[in-house]
N, C-alpha and C positions, 0 to 999 in steps of 0.2 A: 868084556861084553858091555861094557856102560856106554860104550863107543856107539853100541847096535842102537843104545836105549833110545840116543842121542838123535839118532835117525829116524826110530819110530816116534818120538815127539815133534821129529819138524814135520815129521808126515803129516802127524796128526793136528802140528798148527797149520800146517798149511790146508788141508782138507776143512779145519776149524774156522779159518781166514775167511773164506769166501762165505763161507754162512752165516759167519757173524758180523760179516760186511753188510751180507743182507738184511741179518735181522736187525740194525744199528739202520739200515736204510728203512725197512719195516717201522722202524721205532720211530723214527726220524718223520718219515711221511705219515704214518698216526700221530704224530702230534699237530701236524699242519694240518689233517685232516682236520681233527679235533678244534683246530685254532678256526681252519675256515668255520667250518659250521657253530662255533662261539660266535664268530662276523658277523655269519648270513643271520642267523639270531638275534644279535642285535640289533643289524639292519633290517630286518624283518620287523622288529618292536618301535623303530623308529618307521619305519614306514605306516604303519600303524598308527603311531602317535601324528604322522605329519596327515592319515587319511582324517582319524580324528579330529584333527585340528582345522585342515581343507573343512568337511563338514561342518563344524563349529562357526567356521567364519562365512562359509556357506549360507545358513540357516541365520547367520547376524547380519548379511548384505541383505538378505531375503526382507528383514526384519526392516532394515535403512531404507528398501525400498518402497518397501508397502509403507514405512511411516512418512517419506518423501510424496510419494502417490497420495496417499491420502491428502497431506500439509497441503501439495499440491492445491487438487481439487478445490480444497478450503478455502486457499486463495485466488480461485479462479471465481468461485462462486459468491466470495468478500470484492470479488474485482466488478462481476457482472452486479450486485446489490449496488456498487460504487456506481458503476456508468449507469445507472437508471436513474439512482437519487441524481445524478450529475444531470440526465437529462429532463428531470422532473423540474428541478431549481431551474433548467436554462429557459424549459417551456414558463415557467412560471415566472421568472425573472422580465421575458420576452411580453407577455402579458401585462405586467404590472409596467416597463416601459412604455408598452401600446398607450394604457391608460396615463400615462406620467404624463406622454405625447398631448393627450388628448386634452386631460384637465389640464397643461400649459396652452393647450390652443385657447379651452374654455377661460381661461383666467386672461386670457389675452384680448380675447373679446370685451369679458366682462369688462376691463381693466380701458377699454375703445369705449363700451357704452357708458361707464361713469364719467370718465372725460367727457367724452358728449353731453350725458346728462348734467354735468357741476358747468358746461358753457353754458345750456337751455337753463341753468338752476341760475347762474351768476345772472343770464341776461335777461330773466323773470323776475330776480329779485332787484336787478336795477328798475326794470319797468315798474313792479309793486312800489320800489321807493320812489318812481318818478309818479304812481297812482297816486302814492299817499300822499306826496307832495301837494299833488294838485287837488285832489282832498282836502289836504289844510288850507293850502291857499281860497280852494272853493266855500271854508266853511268860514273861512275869516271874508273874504267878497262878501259872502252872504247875513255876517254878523254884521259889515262895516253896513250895506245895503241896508239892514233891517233899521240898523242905529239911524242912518240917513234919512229911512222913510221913516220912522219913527220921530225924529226932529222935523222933517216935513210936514208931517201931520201936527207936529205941537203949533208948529210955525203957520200952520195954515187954513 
């Protein structure tokens, strides 16, 4: 009979085979199961940390911009204080050339009338020196004259 036994054990591996093929396939595909969703979990945690992060640098471009915008402005309104002083000094520069212009005319003038006036001055003081001349001469004629008629008069 151990011949029989022999029989009802392959029966029963064989009947055993298939189900434990399965349950080995069961066991098999739970663990993938299991593996997947370890994955999707950790991919899950990193997509999270990379939404976190999008966010973060989100909210620091935000930041770069508005401090950019602001800087900006600052130098728009450093630029427009610049072109006003710019065009304060050009009007004012402009101005004071006018005037540079003017007092060189005026000193060019003046500078015409003392010539003039040091020729009228030179040819006044030759005249005065040719008056005084004849002045002297006229007071000596008239000393030499007095002495003359004064000896006239002794003499006569």
């Amino acid at each position: 009979m151990p011949p029989k036994a022999d029989k009802k054990d392959d029966k029963a591996k064989q009947d055993n085979a298939p189900e434990s093929k399965l349950q080995q396939e069961l066991t098999a595909l739970q663990g993938s199961k299991q593996d997947l969703e370890l994955g999707h979990a950790i991919l899950l945690d990193k997509l999270k940390q990379c939404k976190a992060e999008n966010e973060r640098l989100l909210h620091e471009i935000d930041k770069y911009k508005a401090r950019i915008s602001s800087a900006t402005q600052d130098y728009v309104d450093i630029l427009q204080h610049r072109e006003e002083q710019i065009k304060v000094a050009e009007s004012r520069t402009s101005t004071l050339q006018q005037q540079l212009d003017r007092l060189q005319t005026e000193v060019c003038q003046c500078n015409e009338q003392i010539a003039g006036l040091k020729d009228v001055n030179h040819a006044q003081a030759q005249r005065l020196g040719d008056a005084s001349a004849l002045l002297s001469d006229k007071d000596h004629l008239e000393e030499t004259v007095k002495k003359q008629h004064d000896l006239i008069e002794q003499r006569g």
